[in-house]
C-alpha positions as CSV (number, residue, x, y, z in Angstrom):
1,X,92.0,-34.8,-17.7
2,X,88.6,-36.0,-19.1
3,X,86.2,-33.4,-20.4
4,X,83.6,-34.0,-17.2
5,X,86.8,-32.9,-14.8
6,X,87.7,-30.4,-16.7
7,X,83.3,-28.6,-15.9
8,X,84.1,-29.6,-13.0
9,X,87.1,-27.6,-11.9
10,X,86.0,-24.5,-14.5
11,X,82.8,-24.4,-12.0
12,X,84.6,-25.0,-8.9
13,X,87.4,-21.8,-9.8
14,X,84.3,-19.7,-11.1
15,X,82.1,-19.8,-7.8
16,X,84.3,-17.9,-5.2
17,X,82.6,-19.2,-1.5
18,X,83.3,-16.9,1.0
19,X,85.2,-17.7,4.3
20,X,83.4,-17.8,7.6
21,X,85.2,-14.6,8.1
22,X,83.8,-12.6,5.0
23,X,80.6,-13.9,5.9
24,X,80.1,-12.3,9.4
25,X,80.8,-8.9,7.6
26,X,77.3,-9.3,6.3
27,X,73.8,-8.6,7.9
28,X,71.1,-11.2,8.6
29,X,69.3,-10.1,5.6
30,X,71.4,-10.6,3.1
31,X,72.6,-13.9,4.8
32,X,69.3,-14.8,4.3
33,X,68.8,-14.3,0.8
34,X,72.2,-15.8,0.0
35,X,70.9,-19.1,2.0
36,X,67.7,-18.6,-0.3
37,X,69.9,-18.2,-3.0
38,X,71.9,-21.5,-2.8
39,X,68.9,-23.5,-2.1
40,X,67.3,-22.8,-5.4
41,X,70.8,-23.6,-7.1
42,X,71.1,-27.2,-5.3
43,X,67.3,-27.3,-6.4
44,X,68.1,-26.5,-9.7
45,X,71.3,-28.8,-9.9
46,X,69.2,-31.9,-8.7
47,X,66.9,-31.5,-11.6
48,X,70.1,-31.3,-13.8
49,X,71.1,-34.4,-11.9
50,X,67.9,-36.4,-12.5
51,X,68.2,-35.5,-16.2
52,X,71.7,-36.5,-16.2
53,X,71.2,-40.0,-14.7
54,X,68.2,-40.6,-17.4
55,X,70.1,-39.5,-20.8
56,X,73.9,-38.2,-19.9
57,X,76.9,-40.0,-19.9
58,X,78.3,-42.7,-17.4
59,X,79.5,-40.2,-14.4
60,X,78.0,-36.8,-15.7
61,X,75.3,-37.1,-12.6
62,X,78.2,-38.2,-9.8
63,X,79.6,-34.8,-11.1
64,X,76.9,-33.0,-10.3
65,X,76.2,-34.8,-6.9
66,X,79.7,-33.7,-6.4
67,X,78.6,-30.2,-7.0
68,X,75.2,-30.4,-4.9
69,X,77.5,-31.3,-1.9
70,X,79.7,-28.4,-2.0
71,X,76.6,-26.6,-2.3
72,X,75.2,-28.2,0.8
73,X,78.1,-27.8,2.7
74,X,78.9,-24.0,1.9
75,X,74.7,-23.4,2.7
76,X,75.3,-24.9,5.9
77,X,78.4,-22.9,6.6
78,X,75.9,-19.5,5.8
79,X,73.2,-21.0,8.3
80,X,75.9,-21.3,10.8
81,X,76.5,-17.6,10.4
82,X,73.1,-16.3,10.0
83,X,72.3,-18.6,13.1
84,X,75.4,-16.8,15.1
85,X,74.1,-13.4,14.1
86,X,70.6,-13.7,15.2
87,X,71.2,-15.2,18.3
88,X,73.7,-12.1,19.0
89,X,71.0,-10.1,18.2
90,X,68.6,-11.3,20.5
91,X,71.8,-11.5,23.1
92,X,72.0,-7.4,22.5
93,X,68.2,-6.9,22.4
94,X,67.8,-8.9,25.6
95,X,71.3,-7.2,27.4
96,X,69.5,-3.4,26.3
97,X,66.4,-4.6,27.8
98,X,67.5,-5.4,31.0
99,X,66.9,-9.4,30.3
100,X,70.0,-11.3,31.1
101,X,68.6,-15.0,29.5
């Protein structure tokens, strides 16, 4: 396995993403600074990227395009969530106020 691989499965057992499930156990605040969160990382890892593609080896910026997408895709997983919750919020506050929407 070639040095680049091996990063790249070190960073991928290191960074536990939660399941759907664990996520719902959260509130809508700290959904939203996770999603805050995660947004400054794939930030962050497309400067790395750029800098990669300029002066790193052949195939050090694919990895980290490889790691922006999980990013993207476990950030779009929390917005699902945080989406859920606050829509079940406004569900309950509309239900409690006699507003059946």
């Amino acid at each position: 396995m070639a040095n680049r691989e091996k990063y790249h499965e070190t960073w991928k057992s290191s960074f536990h993403m939660l399941s759907r499930e664990e996520l719902y156990n959260f509130d809508i605040f700290t959904l939203s600074e996770m999603i805050l969160s995660i947004e400054h990382a794939i930030s962050y890892t497309e400067g790395y990227r750029f800098l990669l593609l300029c002066f790193g080896n052949e195939g050090s910026s694919e990895k980290a395009k490889s790691i922006m997408q999980d990013l993207e895709d476990y950030l779009q997983q929390i917005k699902d969530v945080h989406r859920f919750k606050i829509n079940e919020k406004k569900r309950k506050e509309n239900f409690l106020n006699g507003r059946n929407f």
